[in-house]
N, CA, C and O atoms as a GROMACS GRO file, in nm:
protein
  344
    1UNK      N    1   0.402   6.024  -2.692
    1UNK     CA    2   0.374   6.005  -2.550
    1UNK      C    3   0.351   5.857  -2.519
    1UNK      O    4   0.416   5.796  -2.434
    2UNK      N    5   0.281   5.819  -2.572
    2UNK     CA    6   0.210   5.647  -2.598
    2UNK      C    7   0.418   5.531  -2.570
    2UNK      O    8   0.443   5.426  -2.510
    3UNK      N    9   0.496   5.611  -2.637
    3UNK     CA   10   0.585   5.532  -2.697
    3UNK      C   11   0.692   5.516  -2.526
    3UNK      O   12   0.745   5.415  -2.481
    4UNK      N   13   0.692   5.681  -2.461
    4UNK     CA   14   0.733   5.665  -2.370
    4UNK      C   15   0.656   5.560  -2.250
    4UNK      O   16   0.706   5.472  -2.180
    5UNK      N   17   0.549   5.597  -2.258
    5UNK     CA   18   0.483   5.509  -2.146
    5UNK      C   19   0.489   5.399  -2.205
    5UNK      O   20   0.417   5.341  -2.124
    6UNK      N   21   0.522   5.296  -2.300
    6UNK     CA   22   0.575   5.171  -2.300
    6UNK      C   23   0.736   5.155  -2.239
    6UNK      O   24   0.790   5.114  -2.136
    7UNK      N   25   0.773   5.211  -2.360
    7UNK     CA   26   0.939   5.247  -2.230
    7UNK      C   27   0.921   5.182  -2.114
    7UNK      O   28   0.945   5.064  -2.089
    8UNK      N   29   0.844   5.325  -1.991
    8UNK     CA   30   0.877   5.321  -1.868
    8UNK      C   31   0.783   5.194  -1.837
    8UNK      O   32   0.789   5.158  -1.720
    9UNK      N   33   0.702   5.124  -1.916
    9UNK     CA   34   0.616   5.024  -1.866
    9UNK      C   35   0.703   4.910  -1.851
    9UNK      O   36   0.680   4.821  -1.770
   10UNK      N   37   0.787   4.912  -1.918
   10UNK     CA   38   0.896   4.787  -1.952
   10UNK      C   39   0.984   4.777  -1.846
   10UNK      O   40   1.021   4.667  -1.806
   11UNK      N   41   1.026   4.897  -1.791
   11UNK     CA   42   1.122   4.898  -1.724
   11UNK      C   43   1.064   4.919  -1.578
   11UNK      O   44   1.139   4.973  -1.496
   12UNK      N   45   0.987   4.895  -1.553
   12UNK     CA   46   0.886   4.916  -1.420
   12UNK      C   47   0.846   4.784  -1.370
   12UNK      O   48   0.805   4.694  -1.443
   13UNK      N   49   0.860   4.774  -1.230
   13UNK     CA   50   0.746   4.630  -1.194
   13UNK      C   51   0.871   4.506  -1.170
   13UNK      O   52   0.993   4.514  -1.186
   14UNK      N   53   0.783   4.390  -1.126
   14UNK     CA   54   0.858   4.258  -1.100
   14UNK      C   55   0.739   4.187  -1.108
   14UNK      O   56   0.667   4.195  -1.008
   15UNK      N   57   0.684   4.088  -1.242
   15UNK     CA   58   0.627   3.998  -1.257
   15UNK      C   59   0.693   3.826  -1.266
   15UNK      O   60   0.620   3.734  -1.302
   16UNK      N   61   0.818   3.808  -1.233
   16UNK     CA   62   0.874   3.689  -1.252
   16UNK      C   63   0.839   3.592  -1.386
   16UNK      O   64   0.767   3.637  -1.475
   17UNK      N   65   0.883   3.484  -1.392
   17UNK     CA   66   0.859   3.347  -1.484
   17UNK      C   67   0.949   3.420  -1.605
   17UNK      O   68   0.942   3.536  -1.648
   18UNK      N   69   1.011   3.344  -1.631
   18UNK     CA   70   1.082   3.424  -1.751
   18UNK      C   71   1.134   3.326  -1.860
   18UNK      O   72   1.245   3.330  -1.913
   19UNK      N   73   1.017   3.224  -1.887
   19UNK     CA   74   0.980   3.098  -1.972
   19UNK      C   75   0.971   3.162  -2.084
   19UNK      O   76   0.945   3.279  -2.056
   20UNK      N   77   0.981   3.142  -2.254
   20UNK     CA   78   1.030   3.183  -2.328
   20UNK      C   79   0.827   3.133  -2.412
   20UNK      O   80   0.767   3.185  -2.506
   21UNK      N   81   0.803   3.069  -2.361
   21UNK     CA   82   0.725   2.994  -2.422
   21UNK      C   83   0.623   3.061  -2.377
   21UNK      O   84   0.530   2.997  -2.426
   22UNK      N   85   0.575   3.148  -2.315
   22UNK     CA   86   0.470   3.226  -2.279
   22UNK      C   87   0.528   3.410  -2.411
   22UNK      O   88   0.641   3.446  -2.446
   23UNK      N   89   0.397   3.470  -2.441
   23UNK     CA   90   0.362   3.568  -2.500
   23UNK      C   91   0.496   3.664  -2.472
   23UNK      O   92   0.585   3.702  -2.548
   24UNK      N   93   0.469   3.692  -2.313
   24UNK     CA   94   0.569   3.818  -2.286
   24UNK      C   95   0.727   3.742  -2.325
   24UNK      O   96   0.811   3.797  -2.397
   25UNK      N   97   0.740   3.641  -2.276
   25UNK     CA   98   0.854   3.545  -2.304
   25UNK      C   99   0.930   3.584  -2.405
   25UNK      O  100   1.036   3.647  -2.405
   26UNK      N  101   0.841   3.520  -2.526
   26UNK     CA  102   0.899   3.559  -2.676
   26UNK      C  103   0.926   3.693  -2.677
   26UNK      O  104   1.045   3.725  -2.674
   27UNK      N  105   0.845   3.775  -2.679
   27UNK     CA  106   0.827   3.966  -2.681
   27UNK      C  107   1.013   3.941  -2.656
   27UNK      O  108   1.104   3.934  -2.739
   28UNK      N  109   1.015   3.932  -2.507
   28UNK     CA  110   1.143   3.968  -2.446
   28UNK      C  111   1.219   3.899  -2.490
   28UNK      O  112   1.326   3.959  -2.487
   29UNK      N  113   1.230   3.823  -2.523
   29UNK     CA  114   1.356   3.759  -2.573
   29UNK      C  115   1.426   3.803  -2.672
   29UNK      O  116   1.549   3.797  -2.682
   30UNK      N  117   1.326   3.863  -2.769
   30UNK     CA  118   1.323   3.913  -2.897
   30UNK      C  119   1.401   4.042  -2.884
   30UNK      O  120   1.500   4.082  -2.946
   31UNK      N  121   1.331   4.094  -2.790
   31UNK     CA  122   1.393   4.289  -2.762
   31UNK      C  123   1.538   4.222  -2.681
   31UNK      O  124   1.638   4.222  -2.752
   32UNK      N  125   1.549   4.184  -2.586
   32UNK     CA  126   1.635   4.171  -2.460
   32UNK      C  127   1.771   4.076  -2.552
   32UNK      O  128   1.879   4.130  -2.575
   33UNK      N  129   1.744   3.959  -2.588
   33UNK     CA  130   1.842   3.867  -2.617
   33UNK      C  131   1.867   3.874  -2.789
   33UNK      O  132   1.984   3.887  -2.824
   34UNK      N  133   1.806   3.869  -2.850
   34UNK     CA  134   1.823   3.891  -2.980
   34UNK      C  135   1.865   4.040  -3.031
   34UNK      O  136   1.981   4.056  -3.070
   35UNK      N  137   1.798   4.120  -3.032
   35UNK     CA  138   1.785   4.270  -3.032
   35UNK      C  139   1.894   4.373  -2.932
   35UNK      O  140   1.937   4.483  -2.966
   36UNK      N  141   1.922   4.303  -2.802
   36UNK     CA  142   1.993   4.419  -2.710
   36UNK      C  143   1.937   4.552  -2.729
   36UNK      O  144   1.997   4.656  -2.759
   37UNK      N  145   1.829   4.536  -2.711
   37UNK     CA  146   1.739   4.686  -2.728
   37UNK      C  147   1.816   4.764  -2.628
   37UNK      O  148   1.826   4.700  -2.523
   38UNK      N  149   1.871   4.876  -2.625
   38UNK     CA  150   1.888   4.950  -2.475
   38UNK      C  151   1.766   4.955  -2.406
   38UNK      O  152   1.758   4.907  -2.292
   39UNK      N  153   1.675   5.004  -2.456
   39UNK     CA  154   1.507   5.029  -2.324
   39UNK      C  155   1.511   4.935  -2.287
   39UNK      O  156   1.409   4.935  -2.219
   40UNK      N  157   1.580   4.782  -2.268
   40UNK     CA  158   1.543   4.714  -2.191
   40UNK      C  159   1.676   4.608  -2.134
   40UNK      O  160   1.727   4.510  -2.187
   41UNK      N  161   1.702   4.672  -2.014
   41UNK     CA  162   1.834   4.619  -1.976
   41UNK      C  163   1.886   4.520  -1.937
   41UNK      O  164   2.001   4.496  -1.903
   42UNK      N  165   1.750   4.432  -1.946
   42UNK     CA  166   1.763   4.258  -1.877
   42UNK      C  167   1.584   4.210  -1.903
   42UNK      O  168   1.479   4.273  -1.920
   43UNK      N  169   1.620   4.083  -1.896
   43UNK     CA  170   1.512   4.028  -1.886
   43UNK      C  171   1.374   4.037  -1.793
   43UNK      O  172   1.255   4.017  -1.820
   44UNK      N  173   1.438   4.072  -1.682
   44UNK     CA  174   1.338   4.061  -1.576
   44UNK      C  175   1.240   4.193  -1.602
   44UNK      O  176   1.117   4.203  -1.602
   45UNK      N  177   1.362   4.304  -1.628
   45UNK     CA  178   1.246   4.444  -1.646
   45UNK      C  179   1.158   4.422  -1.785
   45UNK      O  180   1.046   4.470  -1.801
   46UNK      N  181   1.203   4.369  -1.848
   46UNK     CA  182   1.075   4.366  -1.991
   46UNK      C  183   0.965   4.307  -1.937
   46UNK      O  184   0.858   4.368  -1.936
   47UNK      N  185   0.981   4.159  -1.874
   47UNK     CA  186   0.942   4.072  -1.824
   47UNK      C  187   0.847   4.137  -1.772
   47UNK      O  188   0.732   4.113  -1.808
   48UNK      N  189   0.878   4.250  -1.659
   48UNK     CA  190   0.754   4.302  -1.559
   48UNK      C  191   0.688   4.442  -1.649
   48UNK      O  192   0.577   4.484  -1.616
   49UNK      N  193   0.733   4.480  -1.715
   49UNK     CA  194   0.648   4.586  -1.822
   49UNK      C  195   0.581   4.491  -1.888
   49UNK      O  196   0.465   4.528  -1.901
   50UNK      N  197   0.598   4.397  -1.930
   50UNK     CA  198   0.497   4.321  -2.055
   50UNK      C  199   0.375   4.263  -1.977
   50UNK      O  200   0.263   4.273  -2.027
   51UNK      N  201   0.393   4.210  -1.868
   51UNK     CA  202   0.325   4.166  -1.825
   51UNK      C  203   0.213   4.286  -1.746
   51UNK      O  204   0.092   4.263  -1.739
   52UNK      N  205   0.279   4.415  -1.690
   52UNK     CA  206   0.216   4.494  -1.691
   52UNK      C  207   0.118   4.573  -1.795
   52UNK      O  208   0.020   4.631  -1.747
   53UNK      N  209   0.142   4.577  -1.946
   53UNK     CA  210   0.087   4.638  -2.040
   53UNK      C  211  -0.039   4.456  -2.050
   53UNK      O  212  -0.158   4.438  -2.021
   54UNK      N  213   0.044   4.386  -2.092
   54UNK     CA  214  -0.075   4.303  -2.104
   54UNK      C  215  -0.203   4.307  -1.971
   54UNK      O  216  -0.309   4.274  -2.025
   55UNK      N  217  -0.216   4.320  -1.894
   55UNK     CA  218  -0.303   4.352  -1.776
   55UNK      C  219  -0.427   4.476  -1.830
   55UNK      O  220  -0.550   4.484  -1.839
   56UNK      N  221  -0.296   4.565  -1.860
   56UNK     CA  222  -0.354   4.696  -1.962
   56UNK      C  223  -0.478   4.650  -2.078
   56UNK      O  224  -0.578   4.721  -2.084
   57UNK      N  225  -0.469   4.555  -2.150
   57UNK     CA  226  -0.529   4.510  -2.250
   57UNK      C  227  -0.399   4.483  -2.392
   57UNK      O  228  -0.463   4.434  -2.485
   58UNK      N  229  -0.292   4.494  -2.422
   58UNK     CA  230  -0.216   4.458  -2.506
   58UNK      C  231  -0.204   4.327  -2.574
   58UNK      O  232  -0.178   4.214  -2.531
   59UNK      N  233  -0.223   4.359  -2.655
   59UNK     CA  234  -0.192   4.226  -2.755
   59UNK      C  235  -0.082   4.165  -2.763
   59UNK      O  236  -0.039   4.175  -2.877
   60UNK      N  237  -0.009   4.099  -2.689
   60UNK     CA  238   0.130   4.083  -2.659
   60UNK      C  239   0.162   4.004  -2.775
   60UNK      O  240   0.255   4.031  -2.851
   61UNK      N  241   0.077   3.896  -2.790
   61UNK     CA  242   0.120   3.816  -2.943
   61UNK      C  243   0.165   3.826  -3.031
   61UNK      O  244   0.265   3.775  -3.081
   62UNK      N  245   0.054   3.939  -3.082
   62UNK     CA  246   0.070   4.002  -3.145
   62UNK      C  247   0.153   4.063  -3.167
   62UNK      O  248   0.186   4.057  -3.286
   63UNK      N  249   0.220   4.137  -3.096
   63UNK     CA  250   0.321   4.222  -3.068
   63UNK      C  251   0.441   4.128  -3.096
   63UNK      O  252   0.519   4.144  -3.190
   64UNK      N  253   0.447   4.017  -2.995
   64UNK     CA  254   0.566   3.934  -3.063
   64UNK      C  255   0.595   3.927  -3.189
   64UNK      O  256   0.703   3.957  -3.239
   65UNK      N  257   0.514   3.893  -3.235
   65UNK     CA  258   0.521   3.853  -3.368
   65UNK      C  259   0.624   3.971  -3.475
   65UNK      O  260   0.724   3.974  -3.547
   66UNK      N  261   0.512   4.054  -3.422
   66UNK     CA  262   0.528   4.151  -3.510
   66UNK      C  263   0.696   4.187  -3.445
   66UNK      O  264   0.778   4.159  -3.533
   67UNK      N  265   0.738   4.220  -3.367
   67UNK     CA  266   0.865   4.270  -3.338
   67UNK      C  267   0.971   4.158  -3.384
   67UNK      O  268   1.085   4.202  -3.398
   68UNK      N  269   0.956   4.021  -3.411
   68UNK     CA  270   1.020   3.923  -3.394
   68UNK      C  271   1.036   3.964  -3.599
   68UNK      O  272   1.140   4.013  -3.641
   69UNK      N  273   0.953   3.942  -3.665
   69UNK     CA  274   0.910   4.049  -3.779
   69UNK      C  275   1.000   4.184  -3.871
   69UNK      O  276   1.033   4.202  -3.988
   70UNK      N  277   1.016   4.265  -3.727
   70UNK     CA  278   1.070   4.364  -3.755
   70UNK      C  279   1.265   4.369  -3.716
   70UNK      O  280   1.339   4.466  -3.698
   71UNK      N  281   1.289   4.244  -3.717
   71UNK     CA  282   1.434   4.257  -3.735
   71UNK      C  283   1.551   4.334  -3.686
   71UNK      O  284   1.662   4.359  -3.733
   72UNK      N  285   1.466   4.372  -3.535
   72UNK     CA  286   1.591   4.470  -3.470
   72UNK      C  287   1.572   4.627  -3.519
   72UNK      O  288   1.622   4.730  -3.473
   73UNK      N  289   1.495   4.609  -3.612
   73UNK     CA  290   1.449   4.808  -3.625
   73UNK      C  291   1.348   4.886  -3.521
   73UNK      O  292   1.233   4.880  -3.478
   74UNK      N  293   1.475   4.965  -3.508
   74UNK     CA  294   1.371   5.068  -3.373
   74UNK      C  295   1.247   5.107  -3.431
   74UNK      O  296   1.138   5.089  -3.378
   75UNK      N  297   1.266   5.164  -3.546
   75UNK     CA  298   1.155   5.207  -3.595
   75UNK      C  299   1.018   5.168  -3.592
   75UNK      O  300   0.918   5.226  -3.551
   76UNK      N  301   1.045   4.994  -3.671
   76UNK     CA  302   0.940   4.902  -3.717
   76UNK      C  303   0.876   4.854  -3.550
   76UNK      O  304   0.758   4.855  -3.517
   77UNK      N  305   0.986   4.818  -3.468
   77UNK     CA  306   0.988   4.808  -3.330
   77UNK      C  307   0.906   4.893  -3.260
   77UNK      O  308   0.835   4.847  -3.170
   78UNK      N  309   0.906   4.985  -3.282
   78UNK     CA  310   0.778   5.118  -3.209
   78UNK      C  311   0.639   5.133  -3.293
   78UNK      O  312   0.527   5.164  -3.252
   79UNK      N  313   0.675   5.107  -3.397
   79UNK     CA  314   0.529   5.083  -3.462
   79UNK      C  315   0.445   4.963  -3.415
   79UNK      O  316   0.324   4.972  -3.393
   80UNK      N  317   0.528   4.836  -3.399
   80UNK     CA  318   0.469   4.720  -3.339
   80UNK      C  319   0.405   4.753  -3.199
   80UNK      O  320   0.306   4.683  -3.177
   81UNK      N  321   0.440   4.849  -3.092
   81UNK     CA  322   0.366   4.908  -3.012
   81UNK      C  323   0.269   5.000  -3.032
   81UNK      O  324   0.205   5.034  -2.932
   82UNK      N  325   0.239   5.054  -3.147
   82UNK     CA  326   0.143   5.144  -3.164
   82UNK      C  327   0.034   5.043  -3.248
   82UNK      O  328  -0.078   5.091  -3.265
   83UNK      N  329   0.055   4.939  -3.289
   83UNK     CA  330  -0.034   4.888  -3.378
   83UNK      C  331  -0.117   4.764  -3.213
   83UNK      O  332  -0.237   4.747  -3.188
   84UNK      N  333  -0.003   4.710  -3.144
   84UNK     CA  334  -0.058   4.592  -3.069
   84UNK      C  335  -0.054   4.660  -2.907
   84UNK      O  336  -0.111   4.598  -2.816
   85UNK      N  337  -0.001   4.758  -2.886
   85UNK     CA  338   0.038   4.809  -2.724
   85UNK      C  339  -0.128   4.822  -2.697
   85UNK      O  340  -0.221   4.817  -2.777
   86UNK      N  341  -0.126   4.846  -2.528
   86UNK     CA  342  -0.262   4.890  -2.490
   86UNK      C  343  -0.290   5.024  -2.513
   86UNK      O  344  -0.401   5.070  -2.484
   0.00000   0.00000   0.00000
């Protein structure tokens, strides 16, 4: 359940700035440009889910890290939300 409501968190919202050098930045770049994750179909929608979950309390850094880490695996990729998500 946890995994969907990141999903739809990602793909929800319009927070703008889409600087690489900020937390959600990296996150997205990582899923969106490196990765071509499907859950996330452009920049802008990660952009406004990340910034939405971080509001939540998420460890986004963290999360970067860790997804940047996990090499394009969905798997390792959804765990990095269960270990750093809100």
């Amino acid at each position: 359940m946890k995994t969907i409501i990141f999903f739809v968190t990602l793909l929800s919202g319009c927070a703008g700035g889409e600087e690489a050098s900020t937390p959600c930045g990296d996150l997205c770049s990582e899923l969106v440009a490196t990765c071509a994750y499907e859950a996330y179909p452009n920049m802008g929608s990660c952009l406004d889910g990340c910034a939405y979950a971080e509001q939540q309390g998420a460890d986004i850094r963290g999360q970067a890290l860790c997804v940047s880490e996990a090499e394009c695996s969905t798997f390792d990729i959804l765990e990095c939300e269960h270990e750093f998500g809100e």
